[in-house]
LUMNUFI-429739 format. One record per residue (C-alpha): x, y, z; residue in one letter; residue number from 1. Coordinates in steps of 0.5 Angstrom, whole numbers, plus 2048, in hexadecimal, padded with zeros to 3 digits. Last residue first. Example, Ala and Ser with C-alpha at 12.3 -4.5 7.8 and 13.67 -1.06 7.14 Angstrom:
2
R | x | y | z | r | k
R | 81B | 7FE | 80E | S | 2 .
R | 819 | 7F7 | 810 | A | 1 .
***
This chain:
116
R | x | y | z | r | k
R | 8E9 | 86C | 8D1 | X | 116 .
R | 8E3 | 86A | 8CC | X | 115 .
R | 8E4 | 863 | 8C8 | X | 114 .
R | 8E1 | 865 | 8C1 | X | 113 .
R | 8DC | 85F | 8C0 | X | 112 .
R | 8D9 | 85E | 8B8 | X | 111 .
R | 8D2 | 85B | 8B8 | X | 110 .
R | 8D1 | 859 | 8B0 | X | 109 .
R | 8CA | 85A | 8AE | X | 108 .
R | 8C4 | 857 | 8B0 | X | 107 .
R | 8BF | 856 | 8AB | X | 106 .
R | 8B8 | 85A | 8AB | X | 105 .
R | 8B2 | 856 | 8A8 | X | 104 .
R | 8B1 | 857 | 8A1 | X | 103 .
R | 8AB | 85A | 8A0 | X | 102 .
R | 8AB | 85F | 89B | X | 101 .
R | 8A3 | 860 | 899 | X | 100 .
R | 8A4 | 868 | 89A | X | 99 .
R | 8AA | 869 | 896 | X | 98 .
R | 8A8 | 865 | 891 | X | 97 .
R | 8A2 | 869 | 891 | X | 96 .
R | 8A6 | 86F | 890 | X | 95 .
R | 8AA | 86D | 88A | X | 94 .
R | 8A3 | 86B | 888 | X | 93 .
R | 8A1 | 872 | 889 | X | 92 .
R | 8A7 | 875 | 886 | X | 91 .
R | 8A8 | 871 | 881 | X | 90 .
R | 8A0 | 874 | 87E | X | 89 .
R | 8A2 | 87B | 880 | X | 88 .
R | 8A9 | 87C | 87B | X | 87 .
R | 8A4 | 878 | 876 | X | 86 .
R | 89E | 87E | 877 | X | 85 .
R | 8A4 | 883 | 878 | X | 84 .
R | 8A7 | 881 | 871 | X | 83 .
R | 8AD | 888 | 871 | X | 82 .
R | 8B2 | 884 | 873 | X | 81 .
R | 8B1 | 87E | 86E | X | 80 .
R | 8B1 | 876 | 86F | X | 79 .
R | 8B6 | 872 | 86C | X | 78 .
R | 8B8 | 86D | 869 | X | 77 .
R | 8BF | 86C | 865 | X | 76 .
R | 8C1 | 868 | 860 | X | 75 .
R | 8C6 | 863 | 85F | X | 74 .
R | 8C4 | 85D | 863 | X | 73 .
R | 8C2 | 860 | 869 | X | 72 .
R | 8C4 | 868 | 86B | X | 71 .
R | 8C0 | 86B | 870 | X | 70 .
R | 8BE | 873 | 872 | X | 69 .
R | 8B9 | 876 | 876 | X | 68 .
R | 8B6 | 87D | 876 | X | 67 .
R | 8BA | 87E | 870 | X | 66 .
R | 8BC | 884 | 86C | X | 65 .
R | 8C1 | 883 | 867 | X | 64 .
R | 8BF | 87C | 866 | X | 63 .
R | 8C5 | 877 | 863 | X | 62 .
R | 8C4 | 876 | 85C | X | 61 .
R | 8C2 | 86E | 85A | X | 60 .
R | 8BB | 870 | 85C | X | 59 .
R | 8B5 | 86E | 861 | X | 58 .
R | 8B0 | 872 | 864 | X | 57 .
R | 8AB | 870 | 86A | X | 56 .
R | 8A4 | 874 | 86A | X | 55 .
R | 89F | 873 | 86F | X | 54 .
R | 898 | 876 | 86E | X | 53 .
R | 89A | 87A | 868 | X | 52 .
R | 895 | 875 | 863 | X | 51 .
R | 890 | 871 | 866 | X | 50 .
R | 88D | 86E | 860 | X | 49 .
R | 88A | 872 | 85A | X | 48 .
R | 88B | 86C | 855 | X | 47 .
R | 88D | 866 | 859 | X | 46 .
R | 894 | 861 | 858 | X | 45 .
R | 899 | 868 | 858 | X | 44 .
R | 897 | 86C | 85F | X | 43 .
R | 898 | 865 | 863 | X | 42 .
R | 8A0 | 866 | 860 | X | 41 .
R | 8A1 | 85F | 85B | X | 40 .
R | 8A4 | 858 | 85D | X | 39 .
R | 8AB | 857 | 85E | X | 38 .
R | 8B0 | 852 | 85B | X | 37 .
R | 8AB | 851 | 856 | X | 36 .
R | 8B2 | 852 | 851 | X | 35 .
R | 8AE | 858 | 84D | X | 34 .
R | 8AB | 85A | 855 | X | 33 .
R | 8B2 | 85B | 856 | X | 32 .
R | 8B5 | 85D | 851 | X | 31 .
R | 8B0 | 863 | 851 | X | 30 .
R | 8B3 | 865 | 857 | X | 29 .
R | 8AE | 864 | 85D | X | 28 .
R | 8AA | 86B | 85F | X | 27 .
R | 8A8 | 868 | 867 | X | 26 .
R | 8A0 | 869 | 869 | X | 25 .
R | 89F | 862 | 86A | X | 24 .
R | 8A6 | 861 | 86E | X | 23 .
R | 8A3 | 864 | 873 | X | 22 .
R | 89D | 860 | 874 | X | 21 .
R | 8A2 | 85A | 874 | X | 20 .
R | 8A6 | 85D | 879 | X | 19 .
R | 8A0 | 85E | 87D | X | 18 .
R | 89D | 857 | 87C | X | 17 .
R | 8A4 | 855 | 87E | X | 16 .
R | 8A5 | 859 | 885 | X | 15 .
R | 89D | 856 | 888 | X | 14 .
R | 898 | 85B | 886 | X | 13 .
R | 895 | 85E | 88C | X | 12 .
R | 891 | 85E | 892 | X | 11 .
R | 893 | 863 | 897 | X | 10 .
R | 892 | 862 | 89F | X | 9 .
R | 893 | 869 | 8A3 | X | 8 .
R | 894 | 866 | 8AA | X | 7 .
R | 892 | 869 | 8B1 | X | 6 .
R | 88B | 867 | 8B1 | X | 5 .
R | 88C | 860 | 8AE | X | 4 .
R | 88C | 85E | 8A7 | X | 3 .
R | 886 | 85F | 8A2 | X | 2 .
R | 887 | 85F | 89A | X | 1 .
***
């Protein structure tokens, strides 16, 4: 996508297209996909699919080495510390997040100390 000279312009996916493809690549519990509750990880619904592209793990135990953690529903989702290529997935999207930020600056409390 052209912008002008000094802009750099990204075309992307919006916030839910992301997520969502994200969400493709998670191991839902089997309980989950048993009460349709979730739907099964991309890598499962074809033979030979995208296997190790982006991995998101899920489990009743606490990871003992997780990248990023959270607890929902009785289970824990997380990401491994040592899944480089998921780590580098985030990154960039948090990243372009970053970038695409354009909440307008607010005007902050302004506090007057009287000087003598």
């Amino acid at each position: 996508m052209r912008g002008a000279d000094n802009e750099l312009a990204v075309n992307s996916r919006s916030m839910v297209q992301i997520m969502g493809a994200f969400a493709s690549y998670l191991d839902a519990p089997a309980e989950h996909l048993q009460n349709k509750s979730a739907t099964p990880a991309f890598e499962n619904t074809a033979e030979g699919g995208l296997q190790d592209l982006i991995k998101i793990h899920s489990g009743t135990e606490t990871p003992a080495a997780a990248f990023a953690a959270v607890h929902y529903r009785d289970y824990w989702y997380w990401v491994a510390d040592n899944d480089l290529r998921t780590k580098r997935a985030l990154t960039a999207v948090m990243f372009l997040f970053t970038l695409a930020d354009t909440g307008g600056t607010e005007n902050l409390p302004l506090v007057t100390i009287p000087a003598q």
